[in-house]
DRENBA-759449 format. One line per 2 residues: number of its first residue (from 1); their letters; for each residue x, y, z of C-alpha. Coordinates in Angstrom, 3 decimals, m for minus. Example, Ala and Ser with C-alpha at 12.3 -4.5 7.8 and 13.67 -1.06 7.14 Angstrom:
BEGIN
1) AS) 12.300,m4.500,7.800 ~ 13.670,m1.060,7.140
REM end
This chain:
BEGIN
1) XX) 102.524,m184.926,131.054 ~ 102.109,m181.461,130.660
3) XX) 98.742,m179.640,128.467 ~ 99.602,m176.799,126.321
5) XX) 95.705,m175.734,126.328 ~ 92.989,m176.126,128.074
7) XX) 88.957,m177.199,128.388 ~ 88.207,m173.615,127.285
9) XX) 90.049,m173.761,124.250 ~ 89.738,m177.106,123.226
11) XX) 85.615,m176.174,123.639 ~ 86.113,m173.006,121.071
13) XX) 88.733,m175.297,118.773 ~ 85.430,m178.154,118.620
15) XX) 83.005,m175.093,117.563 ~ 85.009,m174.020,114.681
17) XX) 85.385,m177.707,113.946 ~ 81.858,m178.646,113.895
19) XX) 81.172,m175.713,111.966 ~ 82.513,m177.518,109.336
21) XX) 81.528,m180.624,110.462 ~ 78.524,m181.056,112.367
23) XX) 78.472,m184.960,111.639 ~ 81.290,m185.268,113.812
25) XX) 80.369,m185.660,117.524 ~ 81.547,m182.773,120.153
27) XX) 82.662,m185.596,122.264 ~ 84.660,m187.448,119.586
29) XX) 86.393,m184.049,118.230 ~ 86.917,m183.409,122.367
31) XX) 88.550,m186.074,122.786 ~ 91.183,m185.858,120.086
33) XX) 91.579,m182.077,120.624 ~ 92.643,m183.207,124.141
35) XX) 95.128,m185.999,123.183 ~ 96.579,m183.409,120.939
37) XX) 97.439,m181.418,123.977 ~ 97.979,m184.253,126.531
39) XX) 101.183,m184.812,123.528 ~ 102.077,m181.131,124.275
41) XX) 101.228,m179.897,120.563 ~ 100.349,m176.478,121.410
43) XX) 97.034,m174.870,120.713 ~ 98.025,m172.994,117.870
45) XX) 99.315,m175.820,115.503 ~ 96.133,m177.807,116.974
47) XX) 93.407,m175.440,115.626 ~ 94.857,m175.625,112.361
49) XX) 95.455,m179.238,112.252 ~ 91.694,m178.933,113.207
51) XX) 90.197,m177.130,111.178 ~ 92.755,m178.332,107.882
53) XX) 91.349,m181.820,109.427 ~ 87.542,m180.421,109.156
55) XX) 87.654,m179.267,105.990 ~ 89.079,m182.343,104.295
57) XX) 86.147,m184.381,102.756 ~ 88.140,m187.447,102.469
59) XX) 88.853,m187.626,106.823 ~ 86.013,m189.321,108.231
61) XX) 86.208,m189.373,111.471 ~ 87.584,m186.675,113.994
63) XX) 90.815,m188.789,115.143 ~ 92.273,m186.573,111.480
65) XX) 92.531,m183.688,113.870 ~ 95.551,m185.880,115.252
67) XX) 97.208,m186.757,111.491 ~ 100.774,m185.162,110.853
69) XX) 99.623,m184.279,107.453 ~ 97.205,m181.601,109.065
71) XX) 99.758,m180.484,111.554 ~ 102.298,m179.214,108.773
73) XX) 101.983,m175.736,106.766 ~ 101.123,m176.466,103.231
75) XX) 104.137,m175.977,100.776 ~ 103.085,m173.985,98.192
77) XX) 104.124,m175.487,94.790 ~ 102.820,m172.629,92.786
79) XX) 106.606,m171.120,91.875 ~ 108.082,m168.215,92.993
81) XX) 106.590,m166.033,95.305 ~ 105.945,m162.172,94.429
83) XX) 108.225,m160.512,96.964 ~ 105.725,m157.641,97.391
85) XX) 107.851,m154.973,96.275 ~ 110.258,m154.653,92.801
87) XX) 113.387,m152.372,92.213 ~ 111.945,m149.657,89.684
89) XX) 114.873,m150.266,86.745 ~ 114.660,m146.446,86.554
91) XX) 115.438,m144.992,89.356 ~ 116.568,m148.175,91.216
93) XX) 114.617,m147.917,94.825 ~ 112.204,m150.766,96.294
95) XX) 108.477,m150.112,95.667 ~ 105.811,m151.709,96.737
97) XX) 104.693,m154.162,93.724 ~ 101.148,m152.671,93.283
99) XX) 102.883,m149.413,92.785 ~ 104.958,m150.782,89.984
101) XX) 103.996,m150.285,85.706 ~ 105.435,m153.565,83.958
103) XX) 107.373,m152.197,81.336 ~ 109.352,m153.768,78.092
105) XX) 112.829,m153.380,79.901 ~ 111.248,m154.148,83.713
107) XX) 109.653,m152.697,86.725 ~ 109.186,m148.907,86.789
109) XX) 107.898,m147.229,89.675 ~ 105.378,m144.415,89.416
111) XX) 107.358,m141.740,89.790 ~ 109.552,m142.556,86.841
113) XX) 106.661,m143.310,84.994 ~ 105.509,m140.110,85.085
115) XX) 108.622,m138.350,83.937 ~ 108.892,m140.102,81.161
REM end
């Protein structure tokens, strides 16, 4: 079977790791970082499973690194996400959000804030 990453990553991966975790063994954490990439996960989603997997007080042992739970992205829950920029209700272009006034009837860029 093919290894997405190698002995010199999975070595840099383990630092991080037992930065956050010096309890856990370098050979334990070495050993899961390399059955992660003996199953072809690539070295990417491994260092965050990793380091999501380090960070958790409730895994105990380094075999978390390998959990699906650590693999995924987080889905943020939160609501809505500020798009980073508003249409000023003036004027009616995109601007960046931190540009933006909040206003009574909307957004209002600074430019048509200062006309008024």
């Amino acid at each position: 079977m093919m290894m997405n990453f190698g002995l010199e990553e999975a070595r840099a991966i383990s630092a991080v790791v037992r930065a956050f975790r010096p309890e856990w063994d370098h050979g334990g954490v070495m050993k899961w970082l390399h059955e992660m990439a003996r199953e072809g996960v690539d070295v990417r989603t491994t260092a965050r499973a990793a380091v999501r997997a380090a960070q958790d007080v409730k895994a105990m042992t380094p075999k978390a690194i390998t959990w699906t739970k650590y693999r995924q992205d987080p889905v943020t829950t939160a609501g809505r996400q500020d798009p980073g920029s508003r249409r000023c209700v003036e004027c009616t272009f995109l601007h960046p959000t931190d540009t933006m006034t909040k206003t009574d009837h909307g957004w209002t860029c600074q430019q048509c804030t200062e006309e008024q």
